[in-house]
C-alpha positions in Angstrom: 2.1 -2.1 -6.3 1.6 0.0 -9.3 4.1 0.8 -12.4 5.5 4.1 -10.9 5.8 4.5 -15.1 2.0 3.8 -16.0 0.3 6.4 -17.9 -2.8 6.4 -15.2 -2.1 8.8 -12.6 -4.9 8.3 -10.4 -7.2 6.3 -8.9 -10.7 5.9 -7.9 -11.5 7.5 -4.4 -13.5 4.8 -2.1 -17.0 4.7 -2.7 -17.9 5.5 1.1 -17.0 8.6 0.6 -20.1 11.2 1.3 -21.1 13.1 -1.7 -22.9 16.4 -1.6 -21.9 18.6 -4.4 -21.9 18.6 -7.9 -18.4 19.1 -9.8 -19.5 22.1 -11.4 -20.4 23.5 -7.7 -17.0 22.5 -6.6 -15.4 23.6 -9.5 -17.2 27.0 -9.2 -15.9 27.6 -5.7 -12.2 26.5 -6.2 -10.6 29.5 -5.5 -12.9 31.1 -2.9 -11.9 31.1 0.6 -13.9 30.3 4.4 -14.1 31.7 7.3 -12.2 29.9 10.2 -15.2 28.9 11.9 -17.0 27.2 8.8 -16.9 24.3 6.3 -19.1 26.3 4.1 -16.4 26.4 0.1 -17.5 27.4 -2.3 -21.6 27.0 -1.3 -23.5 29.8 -2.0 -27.7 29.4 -1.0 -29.1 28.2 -3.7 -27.0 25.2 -3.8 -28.1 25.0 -0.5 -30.8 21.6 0.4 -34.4 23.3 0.3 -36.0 22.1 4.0 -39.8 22.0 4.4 -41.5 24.9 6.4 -42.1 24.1 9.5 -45.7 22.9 10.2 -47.9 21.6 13.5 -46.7 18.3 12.3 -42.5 19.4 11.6 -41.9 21.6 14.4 -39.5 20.6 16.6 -41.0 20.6 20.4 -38.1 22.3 21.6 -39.2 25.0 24.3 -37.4 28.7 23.3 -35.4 30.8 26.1 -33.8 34.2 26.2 -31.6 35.3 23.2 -29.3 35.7 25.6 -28.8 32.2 26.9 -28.0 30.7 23.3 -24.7 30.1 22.0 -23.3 33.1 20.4 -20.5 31.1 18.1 -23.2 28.8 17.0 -24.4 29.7 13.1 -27.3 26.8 12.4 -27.3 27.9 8.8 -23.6 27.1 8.0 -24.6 24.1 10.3 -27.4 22.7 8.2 -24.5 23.8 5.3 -22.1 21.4 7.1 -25.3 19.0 7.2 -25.3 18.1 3.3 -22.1 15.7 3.4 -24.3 13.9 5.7 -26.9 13.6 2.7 -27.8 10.5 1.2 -29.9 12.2 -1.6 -27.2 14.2 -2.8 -24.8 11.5 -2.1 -26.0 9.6 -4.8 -25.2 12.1 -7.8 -21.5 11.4 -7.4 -20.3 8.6 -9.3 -16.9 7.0 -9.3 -16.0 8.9 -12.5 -16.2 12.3 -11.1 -14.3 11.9 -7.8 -11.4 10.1 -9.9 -10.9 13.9 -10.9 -8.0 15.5 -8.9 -9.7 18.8 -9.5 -12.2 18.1 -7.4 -9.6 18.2 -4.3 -9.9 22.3 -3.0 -6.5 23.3 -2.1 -6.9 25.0 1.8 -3.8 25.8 4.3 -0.9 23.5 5.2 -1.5 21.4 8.4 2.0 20.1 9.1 5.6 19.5 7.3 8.4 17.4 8.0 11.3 16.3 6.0 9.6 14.1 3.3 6.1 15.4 3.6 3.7 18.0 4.1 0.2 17.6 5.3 -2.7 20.0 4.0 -6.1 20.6 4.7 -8.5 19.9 1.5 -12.0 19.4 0.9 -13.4 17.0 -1.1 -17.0 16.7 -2.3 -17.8 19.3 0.8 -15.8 17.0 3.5 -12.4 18.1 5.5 -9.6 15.6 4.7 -6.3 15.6 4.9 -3.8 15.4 1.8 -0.2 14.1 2.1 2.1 15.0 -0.3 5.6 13.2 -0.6 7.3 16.3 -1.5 10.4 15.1 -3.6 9.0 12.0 -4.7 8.8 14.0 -8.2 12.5 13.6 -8.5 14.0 10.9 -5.8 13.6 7.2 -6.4 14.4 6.6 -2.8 11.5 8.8 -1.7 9.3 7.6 -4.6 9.3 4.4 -3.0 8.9 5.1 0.0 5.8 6.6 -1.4 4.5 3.6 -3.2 5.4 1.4 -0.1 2.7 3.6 1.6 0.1 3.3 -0.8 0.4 -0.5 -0.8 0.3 -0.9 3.0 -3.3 1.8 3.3 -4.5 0.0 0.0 -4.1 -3.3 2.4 -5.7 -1.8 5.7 -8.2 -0.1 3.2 -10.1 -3.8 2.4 -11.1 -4.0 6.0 -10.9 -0.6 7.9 -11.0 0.5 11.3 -12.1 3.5 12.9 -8.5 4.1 15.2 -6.7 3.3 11.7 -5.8 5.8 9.0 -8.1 5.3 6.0 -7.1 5.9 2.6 -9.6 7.1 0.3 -7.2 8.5 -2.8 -4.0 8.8 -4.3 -2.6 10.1 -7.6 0.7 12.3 -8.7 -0.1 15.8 -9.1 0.9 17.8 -12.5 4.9 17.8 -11.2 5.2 14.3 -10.4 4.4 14.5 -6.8 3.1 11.2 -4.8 -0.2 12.8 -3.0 -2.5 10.7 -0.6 -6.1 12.2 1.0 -6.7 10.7 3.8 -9.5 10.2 6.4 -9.8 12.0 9.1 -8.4 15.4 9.1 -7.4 15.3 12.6 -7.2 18.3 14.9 -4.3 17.5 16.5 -1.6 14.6 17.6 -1.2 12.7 21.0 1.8 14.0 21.4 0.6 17.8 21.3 -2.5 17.0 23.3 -0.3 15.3 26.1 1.9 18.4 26.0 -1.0 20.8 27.4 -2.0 21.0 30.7 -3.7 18.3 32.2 -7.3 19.8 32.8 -9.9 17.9 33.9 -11.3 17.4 30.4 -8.6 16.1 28.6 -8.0 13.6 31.3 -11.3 12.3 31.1 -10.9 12.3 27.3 -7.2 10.5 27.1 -7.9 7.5 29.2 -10.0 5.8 27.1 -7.7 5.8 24.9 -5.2 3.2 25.7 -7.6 0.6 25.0 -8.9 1.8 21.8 -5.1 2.4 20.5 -4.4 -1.3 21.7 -7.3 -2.4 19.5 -6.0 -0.3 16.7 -2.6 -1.7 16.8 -4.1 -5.5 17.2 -6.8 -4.9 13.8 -3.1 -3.8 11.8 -1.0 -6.7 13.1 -4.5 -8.6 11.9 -3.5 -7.5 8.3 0.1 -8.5 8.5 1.3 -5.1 8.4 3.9 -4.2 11.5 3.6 -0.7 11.7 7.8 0.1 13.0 7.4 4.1 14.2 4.4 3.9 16.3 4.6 7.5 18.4 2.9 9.9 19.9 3.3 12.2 16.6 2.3 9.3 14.7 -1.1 9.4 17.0 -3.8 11.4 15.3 -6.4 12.9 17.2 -10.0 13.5 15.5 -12.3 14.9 17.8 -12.5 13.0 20.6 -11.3 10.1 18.6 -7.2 8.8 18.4 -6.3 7.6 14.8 -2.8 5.6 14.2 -1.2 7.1 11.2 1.7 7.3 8.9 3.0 4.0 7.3 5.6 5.2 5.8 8.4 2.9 6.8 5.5 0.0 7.6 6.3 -3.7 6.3 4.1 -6.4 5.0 3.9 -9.6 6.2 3.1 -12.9 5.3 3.4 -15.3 7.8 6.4 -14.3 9.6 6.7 -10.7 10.7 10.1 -11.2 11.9 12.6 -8.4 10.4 16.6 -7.6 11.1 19.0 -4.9 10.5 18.7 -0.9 11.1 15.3 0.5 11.2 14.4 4.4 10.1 11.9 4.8 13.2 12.0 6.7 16.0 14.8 6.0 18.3 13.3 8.0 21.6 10.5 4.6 20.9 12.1 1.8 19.7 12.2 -1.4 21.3 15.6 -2.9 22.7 15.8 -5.6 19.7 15.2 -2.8 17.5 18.4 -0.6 18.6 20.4 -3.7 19.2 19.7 -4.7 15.3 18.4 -7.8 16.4 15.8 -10.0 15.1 12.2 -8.2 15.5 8.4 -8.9 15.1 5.3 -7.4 16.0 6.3 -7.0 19.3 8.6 -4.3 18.9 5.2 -2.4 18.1 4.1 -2.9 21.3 7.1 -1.5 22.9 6.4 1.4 21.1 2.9 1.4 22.2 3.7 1.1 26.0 5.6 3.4 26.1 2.6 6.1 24.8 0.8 4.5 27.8 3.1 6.0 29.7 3.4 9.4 28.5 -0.7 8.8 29.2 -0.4 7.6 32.2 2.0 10.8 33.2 -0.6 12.6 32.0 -3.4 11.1 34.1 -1.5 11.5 36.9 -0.7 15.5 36.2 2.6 15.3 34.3 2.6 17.1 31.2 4.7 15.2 28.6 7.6 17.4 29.4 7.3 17.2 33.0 6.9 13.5 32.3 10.2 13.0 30.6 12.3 14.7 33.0 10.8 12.7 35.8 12.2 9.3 34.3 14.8 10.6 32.5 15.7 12.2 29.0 12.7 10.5 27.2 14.7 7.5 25.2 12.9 5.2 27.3 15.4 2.4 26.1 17.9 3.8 28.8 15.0 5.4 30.6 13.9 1.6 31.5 15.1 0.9 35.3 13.7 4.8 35.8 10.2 4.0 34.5 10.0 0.8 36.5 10.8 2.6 39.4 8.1 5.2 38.9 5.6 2.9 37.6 6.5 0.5 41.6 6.2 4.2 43.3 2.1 4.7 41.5 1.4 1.2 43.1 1.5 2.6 46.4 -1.0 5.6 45.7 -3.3 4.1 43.2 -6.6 6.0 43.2 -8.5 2.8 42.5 -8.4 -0.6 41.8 -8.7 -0.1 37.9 -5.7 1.9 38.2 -3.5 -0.5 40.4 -4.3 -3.1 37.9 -3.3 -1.0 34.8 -0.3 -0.4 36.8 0.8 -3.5 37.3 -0.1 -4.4 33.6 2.3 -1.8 32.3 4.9 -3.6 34.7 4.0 -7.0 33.1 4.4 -6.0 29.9 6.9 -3.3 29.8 9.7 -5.8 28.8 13.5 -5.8 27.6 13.0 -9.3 26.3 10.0 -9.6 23.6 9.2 -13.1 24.3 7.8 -11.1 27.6 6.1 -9.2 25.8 2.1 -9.8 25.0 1.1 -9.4 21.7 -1.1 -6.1 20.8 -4.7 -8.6 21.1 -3.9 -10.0 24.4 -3.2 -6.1 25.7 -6.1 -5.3 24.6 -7.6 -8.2 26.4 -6.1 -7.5 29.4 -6.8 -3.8 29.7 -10.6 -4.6 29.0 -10.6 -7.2 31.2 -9.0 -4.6 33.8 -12.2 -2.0 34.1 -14.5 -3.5 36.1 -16.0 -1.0 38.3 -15.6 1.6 35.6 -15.7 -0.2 32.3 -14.7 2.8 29.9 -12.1 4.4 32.1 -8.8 2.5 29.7 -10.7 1.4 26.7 -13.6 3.1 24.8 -17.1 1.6 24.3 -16.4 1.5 20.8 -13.8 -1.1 21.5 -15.2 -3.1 24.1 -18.4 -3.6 21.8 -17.6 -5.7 18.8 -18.4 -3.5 16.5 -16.4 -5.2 13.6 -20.0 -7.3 12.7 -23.0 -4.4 12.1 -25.7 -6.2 15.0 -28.8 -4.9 13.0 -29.0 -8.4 10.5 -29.8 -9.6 14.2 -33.1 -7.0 14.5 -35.9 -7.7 13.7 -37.3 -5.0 11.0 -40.4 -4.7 13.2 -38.3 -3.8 16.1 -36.4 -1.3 13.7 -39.3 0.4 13.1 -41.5 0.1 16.6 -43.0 3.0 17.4 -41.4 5.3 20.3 -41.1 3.5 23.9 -40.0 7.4 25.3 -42.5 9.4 27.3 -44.1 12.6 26.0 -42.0 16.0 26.4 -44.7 17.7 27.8 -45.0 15.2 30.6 -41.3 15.7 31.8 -39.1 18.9 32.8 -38.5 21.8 30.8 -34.5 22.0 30.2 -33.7 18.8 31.4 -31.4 15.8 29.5 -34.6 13.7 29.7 -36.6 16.5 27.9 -33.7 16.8 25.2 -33.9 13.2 24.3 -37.5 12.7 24.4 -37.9 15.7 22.5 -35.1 14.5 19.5 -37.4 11.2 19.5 -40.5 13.2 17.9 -38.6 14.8 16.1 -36.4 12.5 14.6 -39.4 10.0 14.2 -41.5 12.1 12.1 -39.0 12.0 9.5 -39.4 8.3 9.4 -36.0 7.5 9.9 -35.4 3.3 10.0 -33.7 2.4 12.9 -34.3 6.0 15.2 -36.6 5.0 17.6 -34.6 1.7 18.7 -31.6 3.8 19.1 -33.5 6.7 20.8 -35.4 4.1 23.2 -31.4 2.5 24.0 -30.3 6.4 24.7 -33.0 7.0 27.3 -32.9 4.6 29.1 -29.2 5.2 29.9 -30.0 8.5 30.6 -32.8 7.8 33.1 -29.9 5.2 34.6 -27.9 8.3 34.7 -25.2 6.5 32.9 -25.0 9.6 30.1 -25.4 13.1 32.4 -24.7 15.5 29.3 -25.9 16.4 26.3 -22.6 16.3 24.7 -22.1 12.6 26.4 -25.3 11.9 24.8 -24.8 13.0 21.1 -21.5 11.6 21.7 -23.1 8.1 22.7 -25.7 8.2 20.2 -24.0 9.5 17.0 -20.8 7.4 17.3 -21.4 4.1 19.1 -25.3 3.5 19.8 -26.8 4.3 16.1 -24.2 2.8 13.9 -25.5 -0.3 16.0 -28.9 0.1 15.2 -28.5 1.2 11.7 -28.9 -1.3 8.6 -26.8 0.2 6.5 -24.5 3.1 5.9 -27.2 5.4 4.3 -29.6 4.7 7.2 -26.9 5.6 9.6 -26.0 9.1 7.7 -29.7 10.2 7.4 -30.0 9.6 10.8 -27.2 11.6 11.8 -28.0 14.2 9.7 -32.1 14.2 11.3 -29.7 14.4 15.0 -27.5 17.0 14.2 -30.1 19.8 13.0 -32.4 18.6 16.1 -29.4 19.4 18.1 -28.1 22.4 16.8 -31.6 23.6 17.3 -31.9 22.5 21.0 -28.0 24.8 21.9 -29.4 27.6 19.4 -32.4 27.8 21.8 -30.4 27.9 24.9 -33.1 26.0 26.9 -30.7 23.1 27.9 -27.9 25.3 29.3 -27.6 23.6 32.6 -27.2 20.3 30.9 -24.9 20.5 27.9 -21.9 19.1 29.2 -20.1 17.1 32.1 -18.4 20.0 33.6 -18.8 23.4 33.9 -18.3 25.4 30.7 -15.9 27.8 32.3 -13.7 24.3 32.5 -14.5 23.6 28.9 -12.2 23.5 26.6 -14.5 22.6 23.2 -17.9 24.6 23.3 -20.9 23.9 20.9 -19.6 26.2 18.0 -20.0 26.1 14.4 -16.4 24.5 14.1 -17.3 22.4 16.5 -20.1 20.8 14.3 -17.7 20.9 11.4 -15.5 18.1 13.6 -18.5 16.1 14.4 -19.6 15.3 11.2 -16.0 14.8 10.0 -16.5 12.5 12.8 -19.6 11.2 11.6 -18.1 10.4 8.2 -15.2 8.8 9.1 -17.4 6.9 11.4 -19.9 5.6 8.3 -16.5 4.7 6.2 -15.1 2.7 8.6 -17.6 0.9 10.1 -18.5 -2.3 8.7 -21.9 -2.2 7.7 -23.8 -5.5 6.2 
């Protein structure tokens, strides 16, 4: 832990982080403001990347359609703007030196505020992060460690991240003292709001996955000997499509016994029995607290708002709410939709425990709701998570596989508009920019879109940017040029409107996220957060 008196007020921001501008560009645009729909401070177009002409050898083979057709919220030149924290070139003229400088950090709008903290939106180096600020930390020893607790615990989960975990990348006191943390991702919103919508088709298809990947999340923390003590629905961030536990605030350290006693400054609507009883508690208290966000998901799957939810089992303390949720969770058994979903039932029932000893740990749930999706294998856990993807499979490739030549058919050969015309179409593109590691990945997302395992394009870049090429990739520059060769391919396929009938799983009238400018500023947030946690070779 540092000297809370040491005359070094900051510290280095993690190398991963994706560079793109200059100091003296971000310097220059400190105190000039966006547009909502843009990611575009402080950038003005000649510190724009200079792209080659297109030529008979460039040009993407991407047939054109009616003005008309094309996304009208869709700007590709604040897109290719967006593109250049993606850039390994202009990644490599930041050093360590020049990020350790807080001025850096552009101040933008406040995200959220509670009674010790308040979340704002920043950008550093051209990227959207979030800064926490510990607001009387300045002044109140109490607070100030609290603070410092914090740091030591992300410091901790920093030395082997995880893509469902909060990421620290800097922290430092600001000129009053102040205890301030930027943090990866800047997420859009929190379980808890995004369970307290309606439940739309979308977002149900979005939410299940979920439970696994949150499981696996919790089980990678408990890995580090931290116990996390306030895990909630508030304390869920969600980052795109992607959930992200957060806020260690009150977290503990562990060595070899996580076992704690006494009061506890969580949330009490979550807490486990041994928790509220003051009794003797270890990791397993987090996995109360964990259930019971299964079961505001599971409410939610099941067309229960989180609202609605609560007053169906009572007032949403789910410590006297038990004998009510057990009931309602016996009641589901009888109109399971699916096998998958009577077995997740009954998995909640196992689990859902007074007694901690009947508890499983945060692996074994894991285990158990992987083991669970047979039919459907991503309906309760994400693909990121049943893959292993803490070991980078590409020391297993052969370089001459990395770099085979295209497997995919020619685009002329196949139907105008069509997902299969799409991808084969990226794979020229894409491969004439000699990209290491494109073509296996390309070849791997055809042929699950021939299976018709992928239907969409926004299943496909989905697929592709965040689980398939991070596989394929050597390292973390590979994966980021690759991304960036992807994203301007796609944002010129929408722009042309010729893939209308294909750009997503349901019909857009139904869709909540459209392919918008904003929208690519998320993605390669995404993207980023994405290279910085993955664990490359």
């Amino acid at each position: 832990m540092e000297n809370p008196h040491s005359s070094a007020r900051t510290c280095e921001i993690d190398s991963r982080l994706p560079l793109t501008d200059t100091v003296d560009d971000m310097l220059q645009g400190t105190n000039e403001s966006d547009s909502a729909n843009t990611c575009g401070h402080g950038h003005t177009n000649s510190t724009l990347q200079s792209y080659p002409a297109e030529s008979p050898r460039n040009k993407r083979p991407i047939p054109s359609c009616p003005a008309s057709c094309a996304p009208s919220n869709l700007d590709r030149a604040k897109v290719n703007e967006l593109r250049q924290v993606l850039d390994v070139d202009q990644q490599m003229l930041g050093t360590r030196e020049l990020l350790a400088d807080s001025l850096v950090i552009t101040e933008e709008s406040k995200v959220s505020e509670n009674r010790r903290t308040v979340v704002e939106r920043v950008k550093v180096q051209g990227l959207w992060l979030a800064k926490k600020i510990y607001k009387n930390s300045d002044r109140d020893q109490g607070e100030r460690k609290i603070y410092l607790q914090e740091v030591e615990i992300l410091k901790l989960l920093t030395r082997k991240p995880h893509w469902h975990v909060i990421l620290l990348l800097h922290h430092y006191e600001d000129p009053t003292g102040r205890g301030c943390l930027i943090l990866s991702p800047l997420a859009q919103t929190t379980l808890e709001e995004f369970l307290s919508q309606s439940p739309t088709q979308e977002r149900k298809m979005l939410v299940g996955p979920w439970i696994g990947c949150l499981a696996r999340g919790l089980a990678h923390i408990h890995s580090q000997r931290v116990k996390h003590k306030d895990i909630k629905p508030s304390n869920i961030l969600i980052h795109g499509t992607n959930p992200v536990i957060a806020d260690m605030g009150i977290s503990h350290r562990f060595d070899n016994d996580s076992k704690s006693s006494g009061r506890s400054a969580g949330s009490f609507a979550y807490e486990a029995p041994e928790v509220i009883q003051q009794q003797v508690r270890g990791r397993r208290q987090d996995v109360w607290s964990m259930l019971c966000c299964y079961l505001e998901i599971l409410g939610f799957l099941k067309d229960l708002d989180c609202k609605k939810f609560h007053k169906s089992v009572g007032g949403g303390i789910y410590y006297y709410d038990y004998d009510s949720v057990v009931v309602w969770l016996n009641a589901l058994k009888l109109d399971a939709v699916d096998e998958e979903e009577l077995a997740f039932v009954q998995l909640l029932l196992h689990s859902f425990k007074k007694d901690p000893q009947e508890r499983p740990y945060a692996l074994d749930l894991a285990e158990q709701i992987q083991a669970i999706c047979k039919q459907r294998p991503y309906k309760y856990i994400g693909e990121c998570c049943v893959l292993d993807d803490t070991v980078n499979i590409s020391s297993n490739l052969e370089h001459a596989v990395a770099g085979a030549a295209s497997a995919l058919p020619c685009p002329g050969d196949l139907e105008q508009g069509s997902l299969l015309h799409f991808v084969a179409s990226m794979s020229l593109s894409l491969g004439e920019i000699d990209i290491l590691g494109a073509y296996p990945s390309l070849n791997t997302l055809y042929r699950q879109v021939s299976s018709r395992a992928i239907c969409s394009i926004r299943s496909a870049e989905r697929k592709f940017l965040l689980t398939i090429a991070p596989k394929y990739c050597k390292d973390g520059k590979t994966y980021l040029s690759l991304s960036n060769g992807f994203i301007e391919s796609l944002s010129q396929a929408i722009k042309s409107g010729a893939y209308v009938s294909c750009l997503y799983d349901i019909p857009l009238g139904e869709h909540n996220d459209p392919y918008t400018t904003k929208y690519f500023e998320i993605l390669v947030g995404e993207i980023s957060n994405r290279y910085m946690t993955y664990h490359w070779d």
